[in-house]
PDB file with SEQRES, HELIX, SHEET and CRYST1 records, atoms N, CA, C and O in Angstrom:
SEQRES   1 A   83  UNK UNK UNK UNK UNK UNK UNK UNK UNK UNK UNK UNK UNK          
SEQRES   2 A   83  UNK UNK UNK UNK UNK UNK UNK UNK UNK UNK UNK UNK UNK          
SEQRES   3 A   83  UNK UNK UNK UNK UNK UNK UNK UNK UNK UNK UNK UNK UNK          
SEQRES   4 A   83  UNK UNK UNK UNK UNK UNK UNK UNK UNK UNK UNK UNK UNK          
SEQRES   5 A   83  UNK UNK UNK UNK UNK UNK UNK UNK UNK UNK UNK UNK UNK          
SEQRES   6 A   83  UNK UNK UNK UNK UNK UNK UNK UNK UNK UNK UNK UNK UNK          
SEQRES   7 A   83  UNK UNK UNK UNK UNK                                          
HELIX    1 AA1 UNK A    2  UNK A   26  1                                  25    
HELIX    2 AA2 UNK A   33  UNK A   35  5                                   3    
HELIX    3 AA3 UNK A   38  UNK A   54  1                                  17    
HELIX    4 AA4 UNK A   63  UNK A   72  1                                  10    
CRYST1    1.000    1.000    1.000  90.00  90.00  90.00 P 1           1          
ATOM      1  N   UNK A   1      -6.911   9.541   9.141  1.00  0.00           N  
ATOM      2  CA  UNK A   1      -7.743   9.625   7.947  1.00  0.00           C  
ATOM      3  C   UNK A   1      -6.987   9.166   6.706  1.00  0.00           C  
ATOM      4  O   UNK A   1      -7.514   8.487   5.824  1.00  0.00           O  
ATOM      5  N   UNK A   2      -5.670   9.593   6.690  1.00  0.00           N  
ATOM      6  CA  UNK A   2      -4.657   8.902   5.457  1.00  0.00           C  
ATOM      7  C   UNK A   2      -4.590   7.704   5.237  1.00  0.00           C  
ATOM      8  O   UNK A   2      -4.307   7.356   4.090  1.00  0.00           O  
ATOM      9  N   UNK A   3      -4.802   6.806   6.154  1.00  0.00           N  
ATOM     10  CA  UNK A   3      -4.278   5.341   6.425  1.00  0.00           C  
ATOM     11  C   UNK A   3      -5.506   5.030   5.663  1.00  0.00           C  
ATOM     12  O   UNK A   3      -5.669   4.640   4.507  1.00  0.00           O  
ATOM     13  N   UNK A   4      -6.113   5.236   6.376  1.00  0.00           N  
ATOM     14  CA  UNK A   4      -7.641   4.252   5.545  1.00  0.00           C  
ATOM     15  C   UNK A   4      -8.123   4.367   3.853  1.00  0.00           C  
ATOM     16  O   UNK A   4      -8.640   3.568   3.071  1.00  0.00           O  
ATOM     17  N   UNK A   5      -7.748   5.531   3.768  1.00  0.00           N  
ATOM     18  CA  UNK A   5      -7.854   6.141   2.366  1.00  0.00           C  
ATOM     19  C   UNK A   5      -6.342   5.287   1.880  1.00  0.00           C  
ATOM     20  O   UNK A   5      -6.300   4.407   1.020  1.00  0.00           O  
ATOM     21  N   UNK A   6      -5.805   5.524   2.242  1.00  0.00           N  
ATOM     22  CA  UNK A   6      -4.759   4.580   1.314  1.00  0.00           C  
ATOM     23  C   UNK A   6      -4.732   2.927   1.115  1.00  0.00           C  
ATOM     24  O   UNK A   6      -4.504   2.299   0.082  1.00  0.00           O  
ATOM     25  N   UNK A   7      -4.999   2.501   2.267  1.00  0.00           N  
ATOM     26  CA  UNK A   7      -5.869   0.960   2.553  1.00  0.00           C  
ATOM     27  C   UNK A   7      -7.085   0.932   0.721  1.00  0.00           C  
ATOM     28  O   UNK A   7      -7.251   0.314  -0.330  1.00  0.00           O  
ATOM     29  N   UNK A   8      -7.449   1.805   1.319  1.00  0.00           N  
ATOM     30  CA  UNK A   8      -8.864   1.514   0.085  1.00  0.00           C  
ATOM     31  C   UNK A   8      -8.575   1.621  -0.742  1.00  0.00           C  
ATOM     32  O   UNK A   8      -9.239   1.139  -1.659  1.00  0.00           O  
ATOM     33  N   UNK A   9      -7.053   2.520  -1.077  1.00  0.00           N  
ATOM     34  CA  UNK A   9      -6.655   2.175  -2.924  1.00  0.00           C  
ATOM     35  C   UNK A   9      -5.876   1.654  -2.545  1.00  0.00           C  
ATOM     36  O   UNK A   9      -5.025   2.510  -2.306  1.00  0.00           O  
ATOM     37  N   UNK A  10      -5.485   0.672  -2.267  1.00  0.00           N  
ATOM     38  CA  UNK A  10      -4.985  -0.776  -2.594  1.00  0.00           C  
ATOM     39  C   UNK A  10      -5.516  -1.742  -2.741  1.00  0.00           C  
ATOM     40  O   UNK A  10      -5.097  -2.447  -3.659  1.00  0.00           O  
ATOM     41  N   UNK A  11      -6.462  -2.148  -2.076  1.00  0.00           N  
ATOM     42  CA  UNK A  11      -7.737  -2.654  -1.945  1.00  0.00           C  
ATOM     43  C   UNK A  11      -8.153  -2.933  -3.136  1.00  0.00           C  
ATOM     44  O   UNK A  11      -8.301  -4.020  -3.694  1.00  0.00           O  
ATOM     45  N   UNK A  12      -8.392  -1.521  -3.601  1.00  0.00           N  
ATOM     46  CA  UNK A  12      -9.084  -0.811  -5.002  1.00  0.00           C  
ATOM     47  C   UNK A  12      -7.998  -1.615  -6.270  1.00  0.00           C  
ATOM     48  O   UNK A  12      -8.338  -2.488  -7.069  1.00  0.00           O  
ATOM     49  N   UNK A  13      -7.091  -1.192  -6.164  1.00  0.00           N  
ATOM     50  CA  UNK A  13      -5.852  -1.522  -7.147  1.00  0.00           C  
ATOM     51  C   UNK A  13      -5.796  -2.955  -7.243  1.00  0.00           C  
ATOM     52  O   UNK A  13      -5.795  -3.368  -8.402  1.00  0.00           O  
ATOM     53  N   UNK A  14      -5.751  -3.807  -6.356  1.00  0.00           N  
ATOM     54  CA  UNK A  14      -5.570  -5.060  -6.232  1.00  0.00           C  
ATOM     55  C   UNK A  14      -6.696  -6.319  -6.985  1.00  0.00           C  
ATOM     56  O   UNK A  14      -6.508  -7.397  -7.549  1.00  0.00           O  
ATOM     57  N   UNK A  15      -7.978  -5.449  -6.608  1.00  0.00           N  
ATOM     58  CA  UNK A  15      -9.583  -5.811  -7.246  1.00  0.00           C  
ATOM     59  C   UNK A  15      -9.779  -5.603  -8.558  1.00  0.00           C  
ATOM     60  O   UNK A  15     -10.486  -6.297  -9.289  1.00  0.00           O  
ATOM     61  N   UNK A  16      -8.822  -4.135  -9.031  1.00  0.00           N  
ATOM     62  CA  UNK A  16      -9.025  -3.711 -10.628  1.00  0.00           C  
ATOM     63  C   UNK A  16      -8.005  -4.644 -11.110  1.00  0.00           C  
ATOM     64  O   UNK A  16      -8.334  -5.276 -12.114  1.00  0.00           O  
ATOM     65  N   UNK A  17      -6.779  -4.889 -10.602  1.00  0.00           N  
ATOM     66  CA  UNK A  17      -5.938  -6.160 -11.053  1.00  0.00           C  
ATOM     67  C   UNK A  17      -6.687  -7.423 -11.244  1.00  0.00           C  
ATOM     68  O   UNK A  17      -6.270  -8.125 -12.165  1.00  0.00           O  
ATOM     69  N   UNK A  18      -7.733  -7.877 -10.555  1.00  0.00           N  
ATOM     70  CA  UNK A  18      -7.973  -9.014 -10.589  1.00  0.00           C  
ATOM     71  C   UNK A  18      -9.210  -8.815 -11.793  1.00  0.00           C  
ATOM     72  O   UNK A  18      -9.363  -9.730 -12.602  1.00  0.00           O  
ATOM     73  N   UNK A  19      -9.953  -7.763 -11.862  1.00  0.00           N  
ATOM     74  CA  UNK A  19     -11.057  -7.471 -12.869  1.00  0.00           C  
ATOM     75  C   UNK A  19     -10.493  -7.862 -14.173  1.00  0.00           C  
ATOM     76  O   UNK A  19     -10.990  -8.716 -14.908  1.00  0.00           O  
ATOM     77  N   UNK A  20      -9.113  -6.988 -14.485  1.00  0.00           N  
ATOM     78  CA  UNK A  20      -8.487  -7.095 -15.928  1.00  0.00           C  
ATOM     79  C   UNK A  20      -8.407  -8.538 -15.818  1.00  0.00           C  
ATOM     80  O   UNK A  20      -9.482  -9.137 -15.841  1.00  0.00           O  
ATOM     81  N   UNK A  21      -7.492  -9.115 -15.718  1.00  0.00           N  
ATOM     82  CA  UNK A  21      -6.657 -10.665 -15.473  1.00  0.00           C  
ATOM     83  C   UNK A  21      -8.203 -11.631 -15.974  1.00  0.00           C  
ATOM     84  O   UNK A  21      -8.177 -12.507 -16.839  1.00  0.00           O  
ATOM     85  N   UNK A  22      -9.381 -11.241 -15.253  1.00  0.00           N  
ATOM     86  CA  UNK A  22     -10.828 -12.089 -15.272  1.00  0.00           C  
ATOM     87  C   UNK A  22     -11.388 -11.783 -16.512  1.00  0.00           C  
ATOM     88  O   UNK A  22     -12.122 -12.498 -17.195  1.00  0.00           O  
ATOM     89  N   UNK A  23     -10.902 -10.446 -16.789  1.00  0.00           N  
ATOM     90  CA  UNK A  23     -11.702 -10.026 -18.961  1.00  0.00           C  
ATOM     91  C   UNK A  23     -10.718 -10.672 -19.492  1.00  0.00           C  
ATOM     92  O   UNK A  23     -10.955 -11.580 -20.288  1.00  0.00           O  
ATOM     93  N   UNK A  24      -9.440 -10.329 -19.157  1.00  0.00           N  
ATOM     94  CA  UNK A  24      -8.772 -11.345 -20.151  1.00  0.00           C  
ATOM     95  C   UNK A  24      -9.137 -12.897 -20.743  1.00  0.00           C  
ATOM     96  O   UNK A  24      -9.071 -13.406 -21.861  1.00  0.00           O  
ATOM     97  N   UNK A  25      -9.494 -13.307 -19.595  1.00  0.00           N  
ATOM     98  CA  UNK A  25      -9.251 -15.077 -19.539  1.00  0.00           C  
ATOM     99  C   UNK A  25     -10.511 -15.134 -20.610  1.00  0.00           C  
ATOM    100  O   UNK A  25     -10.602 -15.860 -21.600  1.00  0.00           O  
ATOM    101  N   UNK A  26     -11.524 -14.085 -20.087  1.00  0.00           N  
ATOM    102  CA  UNK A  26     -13.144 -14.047 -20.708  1.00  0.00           C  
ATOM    103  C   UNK A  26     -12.384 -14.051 -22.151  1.00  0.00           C  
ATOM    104  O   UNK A  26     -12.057 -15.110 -22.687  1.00  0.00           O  
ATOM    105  N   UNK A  27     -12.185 -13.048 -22.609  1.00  0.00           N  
ATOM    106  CA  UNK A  27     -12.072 -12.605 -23.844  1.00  0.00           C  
ATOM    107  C   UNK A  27     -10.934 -13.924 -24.272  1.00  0.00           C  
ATOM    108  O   UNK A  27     -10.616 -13.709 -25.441  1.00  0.00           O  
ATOM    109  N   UNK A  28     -10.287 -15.063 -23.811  1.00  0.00           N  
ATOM    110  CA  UNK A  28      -9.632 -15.689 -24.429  1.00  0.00           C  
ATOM    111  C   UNK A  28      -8.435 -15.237 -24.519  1.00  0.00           C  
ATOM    112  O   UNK A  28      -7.898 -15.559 -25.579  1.00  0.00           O  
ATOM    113  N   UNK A  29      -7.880 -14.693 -23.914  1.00  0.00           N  
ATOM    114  CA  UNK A  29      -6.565 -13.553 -24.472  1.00  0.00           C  
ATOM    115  C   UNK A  29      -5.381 -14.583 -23.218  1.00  0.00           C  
ATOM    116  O   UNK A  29      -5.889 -14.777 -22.114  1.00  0.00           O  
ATOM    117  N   UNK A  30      -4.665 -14.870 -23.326  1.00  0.00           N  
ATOM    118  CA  UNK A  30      -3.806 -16.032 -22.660  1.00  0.00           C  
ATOM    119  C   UNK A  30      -2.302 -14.947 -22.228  1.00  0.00           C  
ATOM    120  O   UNK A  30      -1.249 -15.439 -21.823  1.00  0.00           O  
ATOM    121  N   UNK A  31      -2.470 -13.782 -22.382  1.00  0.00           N  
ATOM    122  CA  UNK A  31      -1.013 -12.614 -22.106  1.00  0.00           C  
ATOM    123  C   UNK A  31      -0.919 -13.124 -20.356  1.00  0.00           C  
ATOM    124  O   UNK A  31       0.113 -12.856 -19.741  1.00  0.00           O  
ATOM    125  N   UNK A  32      -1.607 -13.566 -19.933  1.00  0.00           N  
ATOM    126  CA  UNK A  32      -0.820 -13.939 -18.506  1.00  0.00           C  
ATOM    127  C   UNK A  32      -0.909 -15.324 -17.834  1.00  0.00           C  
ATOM    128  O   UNK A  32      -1.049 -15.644 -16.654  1.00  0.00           O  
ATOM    129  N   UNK A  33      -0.758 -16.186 -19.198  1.00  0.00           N  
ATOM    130  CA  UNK A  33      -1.805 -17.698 -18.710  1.00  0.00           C  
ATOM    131  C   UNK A  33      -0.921 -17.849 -17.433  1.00  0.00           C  
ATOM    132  O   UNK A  33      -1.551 -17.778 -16.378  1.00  0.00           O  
ATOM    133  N   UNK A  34       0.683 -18.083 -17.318  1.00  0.00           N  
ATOM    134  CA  UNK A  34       1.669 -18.905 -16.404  1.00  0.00           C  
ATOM    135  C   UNK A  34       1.969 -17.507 -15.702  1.00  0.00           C  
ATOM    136  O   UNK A  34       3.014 -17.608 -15.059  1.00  0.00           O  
ATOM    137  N   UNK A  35       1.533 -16.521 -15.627  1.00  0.00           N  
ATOM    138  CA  UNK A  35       2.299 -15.370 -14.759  1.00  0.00           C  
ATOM    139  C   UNK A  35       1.456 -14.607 -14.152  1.00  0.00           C  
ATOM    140  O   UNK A  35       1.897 -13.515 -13.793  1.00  0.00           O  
ATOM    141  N   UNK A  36      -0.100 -14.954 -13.827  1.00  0.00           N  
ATOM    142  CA  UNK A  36      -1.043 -14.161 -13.211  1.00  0.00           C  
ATOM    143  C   UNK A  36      -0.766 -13.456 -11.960  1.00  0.00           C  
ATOM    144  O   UNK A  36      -1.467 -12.587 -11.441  1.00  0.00           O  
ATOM    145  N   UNK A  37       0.615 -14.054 -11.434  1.00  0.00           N  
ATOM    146  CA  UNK A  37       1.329 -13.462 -10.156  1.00  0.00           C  
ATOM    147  C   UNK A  37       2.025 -11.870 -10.092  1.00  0.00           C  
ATOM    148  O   UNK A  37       2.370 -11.093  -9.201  1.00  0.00           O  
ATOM    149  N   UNK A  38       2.001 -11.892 -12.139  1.00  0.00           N  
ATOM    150  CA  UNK A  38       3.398 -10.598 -11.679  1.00  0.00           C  
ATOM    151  C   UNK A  38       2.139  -9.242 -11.591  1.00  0.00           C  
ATOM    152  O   UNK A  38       2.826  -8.250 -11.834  1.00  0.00           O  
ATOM    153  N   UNK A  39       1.407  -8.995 -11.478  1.00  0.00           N  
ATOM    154  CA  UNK A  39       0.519  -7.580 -11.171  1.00  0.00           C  
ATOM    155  C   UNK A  39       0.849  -7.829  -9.568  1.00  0.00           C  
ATOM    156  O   UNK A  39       1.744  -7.167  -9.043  1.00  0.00           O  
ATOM    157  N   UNK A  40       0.253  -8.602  -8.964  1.00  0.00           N  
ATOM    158  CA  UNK A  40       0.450  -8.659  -7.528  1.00  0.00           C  
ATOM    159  C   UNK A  40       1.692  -8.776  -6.834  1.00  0.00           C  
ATOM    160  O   UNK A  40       1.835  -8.483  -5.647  1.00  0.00           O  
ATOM    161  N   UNK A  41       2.833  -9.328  -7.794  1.00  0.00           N  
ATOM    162  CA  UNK A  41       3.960  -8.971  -7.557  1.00  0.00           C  
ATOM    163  C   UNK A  41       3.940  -7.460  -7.367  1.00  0.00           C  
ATOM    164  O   UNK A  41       3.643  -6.949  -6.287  1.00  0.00           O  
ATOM    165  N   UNK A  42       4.273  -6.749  -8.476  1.00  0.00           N  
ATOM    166  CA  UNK A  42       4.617  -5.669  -8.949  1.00  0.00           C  
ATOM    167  C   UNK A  42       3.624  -4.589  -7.779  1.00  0.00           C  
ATOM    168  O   UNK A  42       4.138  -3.612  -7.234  1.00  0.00           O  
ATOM    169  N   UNK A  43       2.413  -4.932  -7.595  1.00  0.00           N  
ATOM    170  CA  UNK A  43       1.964  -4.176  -6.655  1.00  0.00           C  
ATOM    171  C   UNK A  43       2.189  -3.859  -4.996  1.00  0.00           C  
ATOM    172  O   UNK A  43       2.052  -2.941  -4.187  1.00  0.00           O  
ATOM    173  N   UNK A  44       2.639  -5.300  -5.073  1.00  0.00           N  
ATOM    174  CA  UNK A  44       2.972  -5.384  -3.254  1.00  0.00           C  
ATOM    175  C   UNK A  44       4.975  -4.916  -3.267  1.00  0.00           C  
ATOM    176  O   UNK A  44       5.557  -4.702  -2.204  1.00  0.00           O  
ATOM    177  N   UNK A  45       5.477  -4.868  -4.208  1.00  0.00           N  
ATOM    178  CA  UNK A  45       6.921  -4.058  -4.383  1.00  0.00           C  
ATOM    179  C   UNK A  45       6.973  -2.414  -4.588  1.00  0.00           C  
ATOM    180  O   UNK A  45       7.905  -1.658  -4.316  1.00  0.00           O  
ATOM    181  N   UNK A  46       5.440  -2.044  -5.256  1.00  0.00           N  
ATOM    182  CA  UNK A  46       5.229  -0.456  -4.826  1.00  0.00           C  
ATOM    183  C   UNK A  46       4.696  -0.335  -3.411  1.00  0.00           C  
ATOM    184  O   UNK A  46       5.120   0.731  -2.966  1.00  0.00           O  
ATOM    185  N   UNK A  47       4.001  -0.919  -2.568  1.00  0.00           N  
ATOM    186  CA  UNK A  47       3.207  -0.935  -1.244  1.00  0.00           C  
ATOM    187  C   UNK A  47       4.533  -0.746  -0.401  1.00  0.00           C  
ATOM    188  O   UNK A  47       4.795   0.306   0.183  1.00  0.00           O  
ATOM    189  N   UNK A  48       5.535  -2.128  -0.395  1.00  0.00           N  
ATOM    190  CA  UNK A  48       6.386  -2.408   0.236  1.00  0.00           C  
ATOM    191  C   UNK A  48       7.631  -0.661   0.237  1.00  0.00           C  
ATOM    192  O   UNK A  48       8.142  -0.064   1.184  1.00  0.00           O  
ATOM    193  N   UNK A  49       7.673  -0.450  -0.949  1.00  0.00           N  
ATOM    194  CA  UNK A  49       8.560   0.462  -1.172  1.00  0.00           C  
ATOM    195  C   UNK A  49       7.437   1.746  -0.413  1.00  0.00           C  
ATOM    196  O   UNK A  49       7.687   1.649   0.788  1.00  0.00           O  
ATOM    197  N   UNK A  50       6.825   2.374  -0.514  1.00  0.00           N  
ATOM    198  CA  UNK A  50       5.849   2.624   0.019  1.00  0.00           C  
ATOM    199  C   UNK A  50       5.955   3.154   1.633  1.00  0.00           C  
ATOM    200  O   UNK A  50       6.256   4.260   2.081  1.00  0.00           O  
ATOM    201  N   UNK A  51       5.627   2.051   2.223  1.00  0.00           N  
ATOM    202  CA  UNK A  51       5.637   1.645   3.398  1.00  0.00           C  
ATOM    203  C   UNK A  51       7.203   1.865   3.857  1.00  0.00           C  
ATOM    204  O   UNK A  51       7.298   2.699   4.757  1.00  0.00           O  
ATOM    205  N   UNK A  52       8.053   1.474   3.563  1.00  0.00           N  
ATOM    206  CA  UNK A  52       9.494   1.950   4.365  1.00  0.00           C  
ATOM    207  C   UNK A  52       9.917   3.427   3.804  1.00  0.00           C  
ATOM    208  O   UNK A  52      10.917   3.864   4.375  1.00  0.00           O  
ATOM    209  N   UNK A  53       9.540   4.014   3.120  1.00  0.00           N  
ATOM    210  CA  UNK A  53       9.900   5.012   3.048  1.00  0.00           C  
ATOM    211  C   UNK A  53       9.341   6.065   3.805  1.00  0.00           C  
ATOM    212  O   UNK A  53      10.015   6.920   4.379  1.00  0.00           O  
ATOM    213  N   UNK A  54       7.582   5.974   3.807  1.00  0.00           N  
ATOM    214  CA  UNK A  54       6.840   7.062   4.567  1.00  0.00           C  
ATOM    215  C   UNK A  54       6.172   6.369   5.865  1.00  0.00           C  
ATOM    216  O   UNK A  54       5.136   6.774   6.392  1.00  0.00           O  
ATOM    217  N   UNK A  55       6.760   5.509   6.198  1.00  0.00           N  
ATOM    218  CA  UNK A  55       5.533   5.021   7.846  1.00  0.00           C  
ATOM    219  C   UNK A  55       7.403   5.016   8.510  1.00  0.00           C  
ATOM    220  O   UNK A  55       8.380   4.711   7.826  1.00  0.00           O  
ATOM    221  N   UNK A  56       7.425   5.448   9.988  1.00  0.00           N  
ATOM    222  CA  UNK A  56       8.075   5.548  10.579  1.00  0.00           C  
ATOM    223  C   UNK A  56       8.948   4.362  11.661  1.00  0.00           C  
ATOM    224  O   UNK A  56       8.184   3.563  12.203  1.00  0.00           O  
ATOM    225  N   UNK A  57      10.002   4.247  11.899  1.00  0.00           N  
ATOM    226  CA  UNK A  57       9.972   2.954  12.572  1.00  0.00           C  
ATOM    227  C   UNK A  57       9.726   3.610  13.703  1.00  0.00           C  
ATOM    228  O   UNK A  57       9.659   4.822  13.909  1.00  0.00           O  
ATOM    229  N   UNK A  58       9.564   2.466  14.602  1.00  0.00           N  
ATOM    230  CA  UNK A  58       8.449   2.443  16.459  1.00  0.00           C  
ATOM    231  C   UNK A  58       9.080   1.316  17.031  1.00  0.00           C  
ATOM    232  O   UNK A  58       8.604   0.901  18.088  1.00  0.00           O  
ATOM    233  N   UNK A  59      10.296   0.597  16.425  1.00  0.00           N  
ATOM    234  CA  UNK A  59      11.284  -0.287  17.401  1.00  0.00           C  
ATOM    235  C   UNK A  59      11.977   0.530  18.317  1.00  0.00           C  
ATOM    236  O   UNK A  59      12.636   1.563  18.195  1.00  0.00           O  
ATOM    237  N   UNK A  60      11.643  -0.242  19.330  1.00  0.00           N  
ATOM    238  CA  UNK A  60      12.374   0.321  20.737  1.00  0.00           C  
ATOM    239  C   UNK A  60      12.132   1.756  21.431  1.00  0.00           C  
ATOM    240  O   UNK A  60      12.682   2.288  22.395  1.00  0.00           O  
ATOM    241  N   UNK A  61      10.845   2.281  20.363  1.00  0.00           N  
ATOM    242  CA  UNK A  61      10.519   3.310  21.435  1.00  0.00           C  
ATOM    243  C   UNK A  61       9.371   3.671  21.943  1.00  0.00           C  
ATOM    244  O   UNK A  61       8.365   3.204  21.410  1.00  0.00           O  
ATOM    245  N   UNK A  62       9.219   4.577  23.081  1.00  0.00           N  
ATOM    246  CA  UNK A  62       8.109   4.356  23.980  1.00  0.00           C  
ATOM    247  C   UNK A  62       6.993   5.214  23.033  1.00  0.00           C  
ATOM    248  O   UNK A  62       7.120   5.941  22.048  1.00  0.00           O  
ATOM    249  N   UNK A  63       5.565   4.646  24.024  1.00  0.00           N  
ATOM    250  CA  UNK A  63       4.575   5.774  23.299  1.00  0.00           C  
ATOM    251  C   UNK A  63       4.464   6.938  22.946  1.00  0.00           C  
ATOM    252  O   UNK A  63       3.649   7.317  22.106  1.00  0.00           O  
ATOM    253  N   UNK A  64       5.257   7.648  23.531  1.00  0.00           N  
ATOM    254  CA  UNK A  64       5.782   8.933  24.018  1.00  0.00           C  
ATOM    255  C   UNK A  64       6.329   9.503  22.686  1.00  0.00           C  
ATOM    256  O   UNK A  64       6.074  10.453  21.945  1.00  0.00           O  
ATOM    257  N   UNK A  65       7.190   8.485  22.733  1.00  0.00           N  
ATOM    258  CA  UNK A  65       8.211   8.957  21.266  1.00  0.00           C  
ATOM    259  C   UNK A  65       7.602   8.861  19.681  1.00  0.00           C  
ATOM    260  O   UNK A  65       7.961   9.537  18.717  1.00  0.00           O  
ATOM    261  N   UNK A  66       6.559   7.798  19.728  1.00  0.00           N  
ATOM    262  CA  UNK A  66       5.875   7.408  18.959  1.00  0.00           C  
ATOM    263  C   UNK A  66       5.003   8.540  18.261  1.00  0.00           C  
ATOM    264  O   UNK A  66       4.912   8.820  17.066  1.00  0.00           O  
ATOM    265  N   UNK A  67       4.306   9.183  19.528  1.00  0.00           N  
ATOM    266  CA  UNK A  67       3.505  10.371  19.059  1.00  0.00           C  
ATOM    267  C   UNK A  67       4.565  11.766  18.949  1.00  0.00           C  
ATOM    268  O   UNK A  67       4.168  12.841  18.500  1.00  0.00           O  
ATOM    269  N   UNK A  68       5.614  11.591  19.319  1.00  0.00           N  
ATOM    270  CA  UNK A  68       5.971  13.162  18.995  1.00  0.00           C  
ATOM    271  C   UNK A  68       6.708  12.708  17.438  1.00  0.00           C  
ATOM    272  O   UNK A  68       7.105  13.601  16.690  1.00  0.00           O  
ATOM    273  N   UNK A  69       6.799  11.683  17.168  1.00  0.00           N  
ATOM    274  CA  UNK A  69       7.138  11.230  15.664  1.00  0.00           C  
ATOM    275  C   UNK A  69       5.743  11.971  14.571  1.00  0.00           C  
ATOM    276  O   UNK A  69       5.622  12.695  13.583  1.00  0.00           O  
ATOM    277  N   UNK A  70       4.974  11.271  15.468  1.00  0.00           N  
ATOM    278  CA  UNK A  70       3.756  11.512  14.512  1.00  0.00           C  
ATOM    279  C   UNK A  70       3.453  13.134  14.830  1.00  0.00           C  
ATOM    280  O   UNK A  70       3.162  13.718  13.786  1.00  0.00           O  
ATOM    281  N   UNK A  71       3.450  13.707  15.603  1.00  0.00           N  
ATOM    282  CA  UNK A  71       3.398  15.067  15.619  1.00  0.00           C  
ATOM    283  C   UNK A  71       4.165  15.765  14.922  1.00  0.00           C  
ATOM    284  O   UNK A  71       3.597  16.682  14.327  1.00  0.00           O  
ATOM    285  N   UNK A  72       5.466  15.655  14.743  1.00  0.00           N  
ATOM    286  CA  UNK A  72       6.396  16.445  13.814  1.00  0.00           C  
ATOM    287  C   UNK A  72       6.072  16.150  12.140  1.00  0.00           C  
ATOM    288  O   UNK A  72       6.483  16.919  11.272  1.00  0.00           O  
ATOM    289  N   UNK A  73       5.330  15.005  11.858  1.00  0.00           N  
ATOM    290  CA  UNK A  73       5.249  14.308  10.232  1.00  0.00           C  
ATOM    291  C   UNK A  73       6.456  13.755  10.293  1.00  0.00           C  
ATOM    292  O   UNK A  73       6.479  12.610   9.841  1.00  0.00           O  
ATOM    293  N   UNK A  74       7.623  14.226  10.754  1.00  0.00           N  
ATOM    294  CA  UNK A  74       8.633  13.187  10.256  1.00  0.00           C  
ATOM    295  C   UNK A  74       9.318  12.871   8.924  1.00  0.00           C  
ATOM    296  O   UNK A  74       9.854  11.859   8.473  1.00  0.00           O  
ATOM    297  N   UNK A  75       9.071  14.311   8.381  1.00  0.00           N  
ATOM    298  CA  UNK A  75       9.100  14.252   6.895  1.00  0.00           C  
ATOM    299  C   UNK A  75       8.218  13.494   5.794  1.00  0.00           C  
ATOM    300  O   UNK A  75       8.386  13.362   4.582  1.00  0.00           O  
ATOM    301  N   UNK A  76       7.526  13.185   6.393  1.00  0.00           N  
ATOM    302  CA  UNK A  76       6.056  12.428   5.331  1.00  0.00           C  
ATOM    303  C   UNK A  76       5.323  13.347   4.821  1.00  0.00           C  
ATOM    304  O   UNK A  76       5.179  14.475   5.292  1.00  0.00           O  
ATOM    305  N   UNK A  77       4.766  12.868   3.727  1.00  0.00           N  
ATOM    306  CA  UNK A  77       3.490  13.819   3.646  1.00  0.00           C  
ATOM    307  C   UNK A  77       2.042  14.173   4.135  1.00  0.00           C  
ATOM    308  O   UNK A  77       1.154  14.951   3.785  1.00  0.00           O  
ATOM    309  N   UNK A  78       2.260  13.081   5.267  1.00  0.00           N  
ATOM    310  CA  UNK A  78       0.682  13.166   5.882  1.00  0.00           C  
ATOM    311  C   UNK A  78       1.272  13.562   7.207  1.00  0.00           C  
ATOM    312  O   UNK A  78       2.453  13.435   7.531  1.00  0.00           O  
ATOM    313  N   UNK A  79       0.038  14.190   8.121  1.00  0.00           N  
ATOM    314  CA  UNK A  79       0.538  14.399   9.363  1.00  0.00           C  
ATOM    315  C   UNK A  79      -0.922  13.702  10.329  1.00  0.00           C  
ATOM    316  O   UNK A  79      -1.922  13.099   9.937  1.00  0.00           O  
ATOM    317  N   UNK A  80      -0.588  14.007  11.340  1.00  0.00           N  
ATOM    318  CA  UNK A  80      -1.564  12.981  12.226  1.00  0.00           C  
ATOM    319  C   UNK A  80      -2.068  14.165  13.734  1.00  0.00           C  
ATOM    320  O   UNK A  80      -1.022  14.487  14.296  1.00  0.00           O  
ATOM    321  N   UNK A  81      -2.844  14.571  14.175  1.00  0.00           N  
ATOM    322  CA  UNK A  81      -3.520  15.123  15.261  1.00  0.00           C  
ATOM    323  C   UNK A  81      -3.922  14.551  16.118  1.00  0.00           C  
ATOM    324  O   UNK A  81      -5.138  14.575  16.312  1.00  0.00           O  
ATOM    325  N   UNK A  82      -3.003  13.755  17.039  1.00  0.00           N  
ATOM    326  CA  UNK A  82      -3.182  13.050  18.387  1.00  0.00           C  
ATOM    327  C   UNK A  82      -3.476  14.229  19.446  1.00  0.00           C  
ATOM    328  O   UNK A  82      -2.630  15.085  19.705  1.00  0.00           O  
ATOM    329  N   UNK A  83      -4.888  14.186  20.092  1.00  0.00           N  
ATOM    330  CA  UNK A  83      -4.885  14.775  20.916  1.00  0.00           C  
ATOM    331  C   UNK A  83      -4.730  14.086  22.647  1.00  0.00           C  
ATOM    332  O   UNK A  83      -4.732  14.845  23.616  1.00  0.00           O  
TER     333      UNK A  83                                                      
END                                                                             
């Protein structure tokens, strides 16, 4: 249930990035004419940071191990109910 909800505010975040950037241009306002990149920068460096800190690595181990990862949380803040 976490995953998807977090999917959708990024989603979300990424769309309201592109909303502002689109009033701007409307309104004439030129604050990002040559740099329309750095929001999406800046957003995919919180995702990225994000992502290695709270999703677990799953190199080299079996399914097995995978779910008793996800059973313990693993120190994250979300936990997961594989039955």
């Amino acid at each position: 249930m976490f995953l998807p909800c977090t999917q959708l505010l990024y989603f979300f975040l990424v769309n309201l990035s592109i909303s502002v950037i689109q009033l701007l241009e409307h309104m004439q306002i030129d604050a990002l004419d040559n740099y329309t990149f750095l929001p999406f920068s800046v957003l995919l460096a919180i995702f990225w940071i994000f992502t290695y800190k709270k999703v677990p690595e799953t190199k080299n181990k079996t399914f097995e191990e995978i779910i008793a990862l996800f059973r313990q949380g693993n120190g994250s803040f979300f936990t997961f109910t594989i039955t």
